[in-house]
C-alpha positions as a printed NumPy array, in Angstrom:
array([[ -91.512, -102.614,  144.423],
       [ -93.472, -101.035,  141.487],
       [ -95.859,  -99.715,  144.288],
       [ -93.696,  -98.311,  146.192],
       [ -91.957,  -96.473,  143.911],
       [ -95.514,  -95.189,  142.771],
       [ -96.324,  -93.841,  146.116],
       [ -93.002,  -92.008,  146.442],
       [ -93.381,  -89.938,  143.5  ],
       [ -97.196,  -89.539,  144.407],
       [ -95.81 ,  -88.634,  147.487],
       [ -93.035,  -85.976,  146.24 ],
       [ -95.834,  -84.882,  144.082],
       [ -98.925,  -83.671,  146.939],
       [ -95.483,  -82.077,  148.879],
       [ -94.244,  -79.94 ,  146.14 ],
       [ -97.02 ,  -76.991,  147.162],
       [ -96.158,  -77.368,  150.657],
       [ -92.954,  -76.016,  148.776],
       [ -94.156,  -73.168,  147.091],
       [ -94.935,  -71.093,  150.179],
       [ -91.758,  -69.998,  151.176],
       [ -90.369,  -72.884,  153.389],
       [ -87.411,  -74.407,  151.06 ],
       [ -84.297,  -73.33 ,  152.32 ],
       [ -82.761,  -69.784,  151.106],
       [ -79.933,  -69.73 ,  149.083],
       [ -78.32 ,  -66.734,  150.047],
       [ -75.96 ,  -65.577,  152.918],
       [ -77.965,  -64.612,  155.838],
       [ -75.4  ,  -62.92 ,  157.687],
       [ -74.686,  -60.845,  154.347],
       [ -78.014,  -59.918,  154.278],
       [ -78.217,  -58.957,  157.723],
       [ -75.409,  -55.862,  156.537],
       [ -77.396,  -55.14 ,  153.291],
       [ -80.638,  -54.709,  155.443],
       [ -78.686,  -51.961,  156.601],
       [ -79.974,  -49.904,  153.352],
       [ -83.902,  -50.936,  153.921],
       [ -84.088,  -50.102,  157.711],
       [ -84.938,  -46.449,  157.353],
       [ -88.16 ,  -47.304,  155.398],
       [ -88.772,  -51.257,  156.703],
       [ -88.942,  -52.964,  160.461],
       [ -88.947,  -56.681,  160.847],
       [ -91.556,  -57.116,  163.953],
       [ -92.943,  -60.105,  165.384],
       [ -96.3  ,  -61.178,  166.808],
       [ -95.166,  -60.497,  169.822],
       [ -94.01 ,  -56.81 ,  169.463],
       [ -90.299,  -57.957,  169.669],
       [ -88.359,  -55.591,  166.754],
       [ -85.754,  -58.357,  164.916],
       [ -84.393,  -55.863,  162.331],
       [ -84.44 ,  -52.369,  161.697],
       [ -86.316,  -49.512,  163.417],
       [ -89.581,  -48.315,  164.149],
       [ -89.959,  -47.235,  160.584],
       [ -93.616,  -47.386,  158.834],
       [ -92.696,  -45.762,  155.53 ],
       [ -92.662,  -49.531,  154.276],
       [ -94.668,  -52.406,  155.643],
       [ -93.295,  -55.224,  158.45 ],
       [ -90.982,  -57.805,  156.63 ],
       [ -91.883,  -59.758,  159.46 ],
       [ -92.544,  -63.861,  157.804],
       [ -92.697,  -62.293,  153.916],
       [ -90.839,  -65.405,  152.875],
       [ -94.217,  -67.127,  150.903],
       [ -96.702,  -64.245,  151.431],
       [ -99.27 ,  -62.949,  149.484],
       [ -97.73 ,  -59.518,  147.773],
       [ -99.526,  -56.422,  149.224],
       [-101.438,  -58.162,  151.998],
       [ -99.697,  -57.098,  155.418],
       [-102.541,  -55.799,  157.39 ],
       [-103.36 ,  -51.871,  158.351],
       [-100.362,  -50.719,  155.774],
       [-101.562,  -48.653,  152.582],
       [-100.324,  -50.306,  149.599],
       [-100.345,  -49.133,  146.274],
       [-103.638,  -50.334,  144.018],
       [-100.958,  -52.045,  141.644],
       [ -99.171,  -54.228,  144.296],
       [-102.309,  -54.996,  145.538],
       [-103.536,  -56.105,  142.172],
       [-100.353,  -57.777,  141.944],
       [-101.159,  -59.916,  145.057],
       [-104.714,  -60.392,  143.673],
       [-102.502,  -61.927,  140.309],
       [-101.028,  -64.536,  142.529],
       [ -97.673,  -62.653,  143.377],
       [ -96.173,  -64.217,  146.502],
       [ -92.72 ,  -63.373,  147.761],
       [ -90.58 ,  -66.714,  147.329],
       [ -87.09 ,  -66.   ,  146.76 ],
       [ -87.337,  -65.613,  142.862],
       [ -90.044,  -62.581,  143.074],
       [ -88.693,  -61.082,  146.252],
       [ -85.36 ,  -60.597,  144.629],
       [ -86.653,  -59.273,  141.262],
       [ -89.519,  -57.674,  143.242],
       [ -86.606,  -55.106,  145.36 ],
       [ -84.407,  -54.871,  142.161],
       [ -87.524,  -53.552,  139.877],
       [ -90.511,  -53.057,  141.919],
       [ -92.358,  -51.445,  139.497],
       [ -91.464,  -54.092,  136.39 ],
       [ -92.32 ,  -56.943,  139.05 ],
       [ -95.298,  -55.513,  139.674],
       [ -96.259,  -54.617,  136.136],
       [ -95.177,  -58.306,  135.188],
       [ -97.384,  -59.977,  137.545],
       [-100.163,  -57.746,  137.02 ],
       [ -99.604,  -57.46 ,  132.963],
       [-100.793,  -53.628,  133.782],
       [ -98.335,  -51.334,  131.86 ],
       [ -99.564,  -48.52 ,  134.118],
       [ -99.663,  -50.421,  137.874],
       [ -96.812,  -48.894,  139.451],
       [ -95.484,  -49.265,  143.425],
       [ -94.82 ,  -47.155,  146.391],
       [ -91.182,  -48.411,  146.787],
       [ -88.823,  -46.463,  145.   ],
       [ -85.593,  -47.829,  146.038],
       [ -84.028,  -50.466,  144.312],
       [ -81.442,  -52.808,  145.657],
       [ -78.716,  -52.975,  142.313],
       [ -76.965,  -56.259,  143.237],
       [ -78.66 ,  -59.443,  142.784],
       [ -76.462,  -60.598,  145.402],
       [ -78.05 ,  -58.443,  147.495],
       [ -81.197,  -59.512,  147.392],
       [ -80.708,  -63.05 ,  147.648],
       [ -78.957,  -62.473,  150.877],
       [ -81.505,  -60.054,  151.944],
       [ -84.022,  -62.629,  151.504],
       [ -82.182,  -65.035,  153.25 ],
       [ -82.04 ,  -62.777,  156.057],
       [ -85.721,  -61.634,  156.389],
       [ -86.452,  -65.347,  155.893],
       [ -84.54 ,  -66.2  ,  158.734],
       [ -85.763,  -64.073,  161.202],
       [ -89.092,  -66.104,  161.443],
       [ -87.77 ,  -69.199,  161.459]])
């Protein structure tokens, strides 16, 4: 009994970074965040592997949100970040729902928090005001590669 109890917590234990990529559920609405995506699609497109546009428009002022749930900050290929969101990335910044949603209501604070760099600053200048928001928009973007 004593060993099996043992090996379940050694068990939760080795799964918990399986977590930490960006595969625990989202806790937002997705459907609500499918309306406040409305306010991102003029600089963002969600775009599979395939080619197949999920969200948005052809816009390429912003990088593909395409499977950002878990990924590295700054590290979508062929789009020109700025040096401090790369640096950020570099830090260890990857977009689970906590730093996506203070990542699009501060970009620039996120960024300077995860990069301690008082001077890194981002690209993106719009900020989305409700938390609410954010959550939902993350639960959206999440969704759409799942």
């Amino acid at each position: 009994m004593k060993l099996t109890m043992i090996a379940a917590a050694a068990a939760a234990l080795l799964a918990a970074p399986a977590f930490a990529d960006g595969h625990t559920a989202a806790s937002g609405d997705a459907a609500a965040g499918e309306k406040a995506f409305r306010q991102c699609q003029s600089c963002h497109v969600v775009q599979n592997e395939a080619g197949d546009v999920l969200a948005g428009r052809a816009a390429k002022t912003g990088p593909n949100l395409y499977n950002i749930a878990g990924a590295t900050a700054g590290q979508v290929e062929g789009f020109n970040y700025s040096d401090g969101l790369v640096a950020a990335g570099e830090a260890g910044m990857v977009y689970d729902e906590a730093t996506f949603v203070a990542y699009v209501q501060d970009p620039t604070g996120k960024i300077r928090e995860a990069t301690g760099d008082d001077g890194a600053r981002g690209k993106m200048s719009f900020r989305v005001r409700k938390e609410e928001d954010a959550v939902n928009l993350y639960a959206y973007i999440k969704s759409l590669a799942e």
